[in-house]
C-alpha angles and dihedrals in degrees: 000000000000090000094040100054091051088039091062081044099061094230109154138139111336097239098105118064090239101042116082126200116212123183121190100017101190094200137026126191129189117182110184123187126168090273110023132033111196116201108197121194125188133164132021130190083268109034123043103168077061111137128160124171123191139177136202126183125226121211141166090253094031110122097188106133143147117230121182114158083351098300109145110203097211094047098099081189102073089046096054086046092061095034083058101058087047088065094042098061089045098059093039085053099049090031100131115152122171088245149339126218124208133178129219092356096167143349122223127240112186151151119235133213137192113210123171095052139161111258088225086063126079119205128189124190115220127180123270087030089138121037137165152150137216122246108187125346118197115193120204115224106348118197094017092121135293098321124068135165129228130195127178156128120264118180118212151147125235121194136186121210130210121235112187105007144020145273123226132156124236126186085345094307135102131255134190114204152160114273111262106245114257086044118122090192103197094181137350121191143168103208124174131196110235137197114200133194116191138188114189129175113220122203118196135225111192127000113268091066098236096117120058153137111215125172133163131123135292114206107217131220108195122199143163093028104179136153118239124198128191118189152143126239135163098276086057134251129005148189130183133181118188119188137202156142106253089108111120099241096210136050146134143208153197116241132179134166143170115236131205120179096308098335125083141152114229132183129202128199126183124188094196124087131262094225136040113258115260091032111081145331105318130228137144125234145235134172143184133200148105137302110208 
C-alpha cells in the first residue's frame, strides 16, 4: 500500500525538482471518495515534523492507476476476490460440523476367496465376486483435524466359484460334488445377498483430505443364499437356481483401504464361515478391490 500510495503520488528518485523522494514514512494515509482519493504522509526516521499531503481526482475518463504484478488500486474487484479466499481458507479451516450425511458415496469391485477349506472342495476366484454399494454414510466430526469416523449401510452380493467340480443342494444343504457325466458345467457358484454396516476410522494426510488409511469392522446380514448352475446336456442348455436357507445370517469382518481423492483399495477378512455348520463345507472369506 506504501508503494502504491507514493506511486499515485507520483513520488520517485529526487533527481527532478518536482519528484521527492521519502524513506521510512511512519504513517500513511489514504482517504478514497467517489471523486477524489488523498494520500497523506507524515513523519520519517529523520524527520518528525514530515507531512505531505497529496490529491488525485477520479473521474469517469480519468486514467490515473497503479499497476505492480498487474494489481490495479481502484479495481474493488480484485480486492473482494482475494478477500474472499481469504475467507474461504478460514472457514474451511475452522469448518467443523457434528456430522455430515451423504448418500451413495461409493460402490465396491472385488475379488473374493474362500481359505480354510476342506481339501475335498475346489475353489476358483474370479473378478466382481464381491460387489456393493453404498446406501447412506454419516461421518462423525468432519473437518475436526486429521481423524474422522464413518459409519454406514452398503448393499452387496458375494459369490464363490467352483474349479474343478460342482455345487447342488440336497435336503436344504450343500453339496460339493463331482460333475455328472454328460454334463458340459459351465459354471457352478454359491452367491449370497449382503447387507454391511461399517464403521471405519480415517486418518488424514494433508488437508485437504484426499489422502488417507482408514480400518475397523462391517457386521453382515445374509440373505437369499442360493447355488446357481449353468450347463449343457444333451437336451441343450440349462440354468438352475436353488435356494435355501444354509447361509450363515450373521457375520462380521475386518476391512481396511488406502484412499486417494475418489479412488481407494480396500480389503475385507472375515473369520466367520460362509455357511452354517452342519450345512455345508465350511470355510471362511476375504476379498480385495477398489472402491470408485
Amino acid at each position: 500500500m506504501i508503494l502504491a500510495a507514493l506511486s499515485v503520488c507520483g513520488l520517485a528518485a529526487a533527481q527532478n525538482p518536482d519528484t521527492l523522494h521519502v524513506k521510512s514514512v511512519n504513517d500513511v494515509m489514504v482517504i478514497t471518495s467517489e471523486n477524489e482519493q488523498t494520500v497523506i504522509l507524515k513523519g520519517t526516521v529523520l524527520d518528525q515534523d514530515f507531512s505531505y499531503r497529496s490529491s488525485v481526482q477520479i473521474t469517469p475518463e480519468s486514467s490515473v492507476s497503479v499497476s505492480e504484478n498487474h494489481f490495479d488500486l481502484f479495481n474493488n474487484e480484485i480486492i473482494r476476490k482475494i478477500g474472499k479466499r481469504t475467507e474461504d481458507r478460514i472457514t474451511k479451516k475452522f469448518d467443523i460440523r457434528p456430522f455430515e450425511f451423504r448418500t451413495m458415496d461409493y460402490a465396491g469391485f472385488g475379488m473374493a476367496f474362500a481359505h480354510n477349506v476342506a481339501d475335498d472342495v475346489d475353489f476358483s476366484s474370479h473378478l466382481y465376486s464381491d460387489l456393493f454399494m453404498n446406501m447412506f454414510t454419516m461421518e462423525l466430526c468432519p473437518g475436526c483435524g486429521p481423524v474422522s469416523l464413518t459409519m454406514g449401510m452398503d448393499l452387496g452380493v458375494r459369490s464363490f466359484r467352483t474349479g474343478d467340480g460342482m455345487f447342488s443342494v440336497q435336503d436344504r444343504n450343500v453339496v460339493f460334488g463331482p460333475i455328472p457325466e454328460g454334463t458340459d458345467l459351465k459354471k457352478s457358484v454359491l452367491r449370497a445377498g449382503q447387507f454391511s454396516a461399517p464403521v471405519l476410522l480415517h486418518i488424514y494426510f494433508d488437508r485437504d483430505h484426499r489422502i488417507s488409511v482408514y480400518g475397523g469392522a462391517e457386521l453382515n446380514f445374509n440373505f437369499a443364499g442360493h447355488v446357481k448352475n449353468k450347463f449343457h446336456t444333451d437336451a441343450g442348455k440349462t440354468r438352475k437356481n436353488v435356494y435355501g436357507s444354509f447361509v450363515e445370517p450373521w457375520t462380521w469382518n475386518y476391512m481396511a483401504g488406502i484412499k486417494f481423492r475418489s479412488l481407494s483399495i480396500f480389503c475385507r477378512y472375515s473369520p466367520c464361515n460362509f455357511l452354517k455348520e452342519g450345512r455345508g463345507p465350511s470355510f471362511q472369506t476375504c476379498s480385495f478391490g477398489i472402491l470408485w
